[in-house]
GUPA-836873 format. One record per residue (C-alpha): x negated, y negated, z negated; residue in three letters. Coordinates in steps of 0.5 Angstrom, whole numbers, plus 500, padded with zeros to 3 digits. Layout:
! GUPA-836873
XYZala;...
END
This chain:
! GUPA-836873
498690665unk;504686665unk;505683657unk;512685654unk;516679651unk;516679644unk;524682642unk;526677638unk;522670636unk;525666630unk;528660633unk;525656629unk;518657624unk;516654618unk;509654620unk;505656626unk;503664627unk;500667632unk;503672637unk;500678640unk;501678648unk;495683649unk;490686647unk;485680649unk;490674649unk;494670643unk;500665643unk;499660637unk;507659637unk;510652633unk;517655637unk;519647635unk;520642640unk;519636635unk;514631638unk;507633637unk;507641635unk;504644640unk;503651642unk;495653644unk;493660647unk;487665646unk;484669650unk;478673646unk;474679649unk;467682647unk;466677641unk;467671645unk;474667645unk;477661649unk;482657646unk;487653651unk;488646647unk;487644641unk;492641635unk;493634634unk;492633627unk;484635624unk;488640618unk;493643624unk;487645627unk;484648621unk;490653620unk;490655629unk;482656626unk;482660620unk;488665625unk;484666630unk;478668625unk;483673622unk;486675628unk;479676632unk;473676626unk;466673628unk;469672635unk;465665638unk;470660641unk;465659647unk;470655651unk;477650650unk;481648656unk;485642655unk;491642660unk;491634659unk;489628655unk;495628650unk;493627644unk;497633641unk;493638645unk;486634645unk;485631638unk;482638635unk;477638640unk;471635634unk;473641630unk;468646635unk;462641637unk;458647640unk;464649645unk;465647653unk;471643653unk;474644661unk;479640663unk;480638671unk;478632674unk;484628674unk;485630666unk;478627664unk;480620668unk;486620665unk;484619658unk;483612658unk;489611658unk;491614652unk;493612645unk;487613640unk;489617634unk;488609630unk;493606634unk;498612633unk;497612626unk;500605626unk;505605631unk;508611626unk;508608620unk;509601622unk;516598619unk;522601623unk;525593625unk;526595633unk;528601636unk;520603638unk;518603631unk;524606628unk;523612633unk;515613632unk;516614626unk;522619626unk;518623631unk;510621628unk;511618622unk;509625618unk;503626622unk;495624619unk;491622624unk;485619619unk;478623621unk;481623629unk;474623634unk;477624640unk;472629644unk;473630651unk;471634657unk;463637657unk;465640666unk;470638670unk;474642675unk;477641682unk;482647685unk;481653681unk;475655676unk;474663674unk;471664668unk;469671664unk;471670656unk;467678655unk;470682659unk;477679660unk;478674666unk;481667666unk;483663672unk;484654671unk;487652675unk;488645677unk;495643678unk;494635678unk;499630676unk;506632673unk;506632667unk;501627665unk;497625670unk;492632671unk;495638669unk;491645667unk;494651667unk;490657664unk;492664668unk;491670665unk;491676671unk;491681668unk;495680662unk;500676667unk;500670662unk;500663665unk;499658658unk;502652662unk;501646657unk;507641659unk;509643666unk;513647662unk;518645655unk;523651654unk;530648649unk;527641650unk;527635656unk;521635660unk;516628658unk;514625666unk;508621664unk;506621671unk;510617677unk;512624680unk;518628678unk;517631684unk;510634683unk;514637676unk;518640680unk;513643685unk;508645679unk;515651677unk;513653683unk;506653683unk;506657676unk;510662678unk;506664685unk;501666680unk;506673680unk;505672672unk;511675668unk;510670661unk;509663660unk;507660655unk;509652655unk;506647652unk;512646647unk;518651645unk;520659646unk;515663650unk;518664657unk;519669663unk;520668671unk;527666670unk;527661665unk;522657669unk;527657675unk;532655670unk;527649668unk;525648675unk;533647677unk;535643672unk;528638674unk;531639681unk;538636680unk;536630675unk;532629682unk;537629685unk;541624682unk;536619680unk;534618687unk;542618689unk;543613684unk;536609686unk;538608693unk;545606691unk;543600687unk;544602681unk;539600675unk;534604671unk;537603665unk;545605667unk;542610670unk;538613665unk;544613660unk;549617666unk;544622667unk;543622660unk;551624660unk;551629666unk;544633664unk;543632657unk;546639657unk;543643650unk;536642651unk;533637644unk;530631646unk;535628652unk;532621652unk;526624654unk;530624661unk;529617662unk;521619664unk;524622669unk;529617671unk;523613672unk;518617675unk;524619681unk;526611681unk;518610683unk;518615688unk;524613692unk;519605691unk;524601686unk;519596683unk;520594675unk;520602674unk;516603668unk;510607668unk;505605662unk;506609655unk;509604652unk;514602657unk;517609657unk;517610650unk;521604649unk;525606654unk;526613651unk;528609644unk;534604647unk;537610650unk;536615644unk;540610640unk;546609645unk;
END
C-alpha cells in the first residue's frame, strides 16, 4: 500500500527520531543538510530487520540503535545496505559484527578511495590557516571519529537483488556512479518507499564525487521508475515524486550551463563562481556546485577537472569563501 507523507515534518530537529512510514518501514530523519548527518532506513518484519546505512560517529549509531530496539523489541538487524562508502553512512558498520552488510560492486571497489576516520579527525580539527582547514572544521570539526573501524561489505551485488526481511519484500538496486562512484538504492514495493541515499539531497546542493553529472541526472529518472510515492534521501525532508522532478531539473539545468560554459572556454573556477550566482538559488550548501561543475566539465573532456576528494573539497572551500 502507497506510504502517506508525514503532515508536517519540523524543519529542523534537535536530534534524530525515527518516523513511521508503515507498518514494517522506518525513516531515521536528521531533517539537516549539515555534512555528516545522514538519515538511514529500516524495514523490520517477523522478528527480523534491515538497516539502510549506518551513521558516521560510533555514538550517533548507538542513538539510531537504541530507536530501533524501542521501535521494534527484540528485532534482529540480519541485513545493512550501504548505498555507498562515504563515511557517514558506513562508519556504524563494526556496531553490528554478526549482520550481512550489502553493498553494490561498484560501491565495495570504491572504498579504498575513501578518507579514514584518522585522516578526517585530523582534517577537522587541524588550525583553520587555509580555506580547506577552515571549512573542514566548520563542517566536521564537532565530530568524534576515535574508535572508528571501518567494516565494509560481506556480498556484493550487480543489477538488482530481492531480499525477504520476514515477510516484507526489499528490492537493491544498483544504480552505479552518481553520487559516488556506486549507488545503491533500497525499494520498498509494497510500501512504495524508495531509501536513496545521496542520489537525492532535498533543501541542499547535490555533492558529485563521481565524474558524471550526467549519470545523477539520469539516476531521478531511474528512482522514479520504480512507481515509488516516497523518497527518503540521504540528506534532508522526506520527499514524494515531484520533489525529485524538481531535483532532477534543476541537476539538469546546472548541466546545461556548464557544459555551455566548458565549450566556450571558460575556466572551471569562474565558471563555478557564475553558476554559483545563477543556480544557488535557496538550497543550503551552493558551493557544492563546484562538484558538479567539475563532473560536467570532465564529461564535455577539459583536462585540470578535479576529481580526487581532495581537489573537489578544495574547490568547494575557495568558492564558499567568495
Amino acid at each position: 500500500m502507497p506510504v502517506a507523507l508525514p503532515s508536517k515534518l519540523e524543519p529542523a530537529l534537535s536530534s534524530p527520531s525515527l518516523i513511521p512510514l508503515s507498518s514494517t518501514t522506518w525513516a531515521w530523519m536528521h531533517n539537516s543538510t549539515a555534512w555528516g548527518y545522514s538519515n538511514c532506513g529500516l524495514v523490520a518484519s517477523d522478528g527480523q530487520a534491515l538497516l539502510v546505512d549506518t551513521q558516521f560517529t560510533l555514538a550517533g549509531m548507538r542513538l539510531l540503535l537504541d530507536a530501533v530496539e524501542a521501535a521494534v523489541p527484540g528485532a534482529e538487524i540480519t541485513t545493512v545496505v550501504n548505498s555507498h562508502q562515504n563515511g557517514d553512512h558506513t562508519w556504524g558498520n563494526q556496531l553490528l559484527p554478526d549482520a550481512e552488510i550489502i553493498t553494490s560492486a561498484a560501491s565495495a571497489e570504491h572504498v579504498c578511495k575513501e578518507i579514514s576516520p584518522e585522516q578526517m579527525m585530523l582534517l577537522g580539527r587541524a588550525a583553520p590557516t587555509s580555506a580547506v582547514t577552515a571549512y573542514a572544521a566548520e563542517h566536521i570539526g564537532g565530530f568524534d571519529f576515535s574508535g572508528i573501524t571501518v567494516t565494509g561489505a560481506t556480498r556484493t551485488f550487480t543489477g538488482t537483488l530481492e531480499l525477504e526481511v520476514g515477510g516484507a519484500a526489499v528490492e537493491l538496486i544498483d544504480l552505479g556512479p552518481a553520487h559516488s562512484e556506486g549507488d545503491v538504492a533500497v525499494h520498498v514495493p509494497e510500501d512504495e518507499v524508495v531509501f536513496t541515499g545521496d542520489t537525492l539531497f532535498i533543501g541542499a546542493h547535490m555533492i558529485v564525487w563521481s565524474d558524471s553529472l550526467s549519470a545523477c541526472i539520469e539516476v531521478c529518472d531511474r528512482l522514479l521508475s520504480t512507481g515509488a510515492t516516497t523518497f527518503v534521501p540521504g540528506h534532508g525532508e522526506i520527499t514524494g515524486r515531484a520533489g525529485v522532478v524538481t531535483f532532477r531539473d534543476g541537476l539538469a539545468r546546472v548541466h546545461e550551463d556548464a557544459t555551455s560554459y566548458a565549450s566556450s572556454g571558460v575556466e572551471l573556477s569562474d565558471a563555478a563562481r557564475l553558476i554559483k550566482g545563477a543556480h544557488a538559488g535557496v538550497l543550503a550548501h551552493p558551493e557544492r556546485l563546484f562538484t558538479a561543475v567539475a563532473a560536467a566539465y570532465k564529461e564535455a573532456g577539459v583536462e585540470g577537472a578535479p576529481s580526487t576528494t581532495m581537489g573537489l573539497v578544495e574547490g568547494m572551500a575557495q568558492l564558499a569563501r567568495e
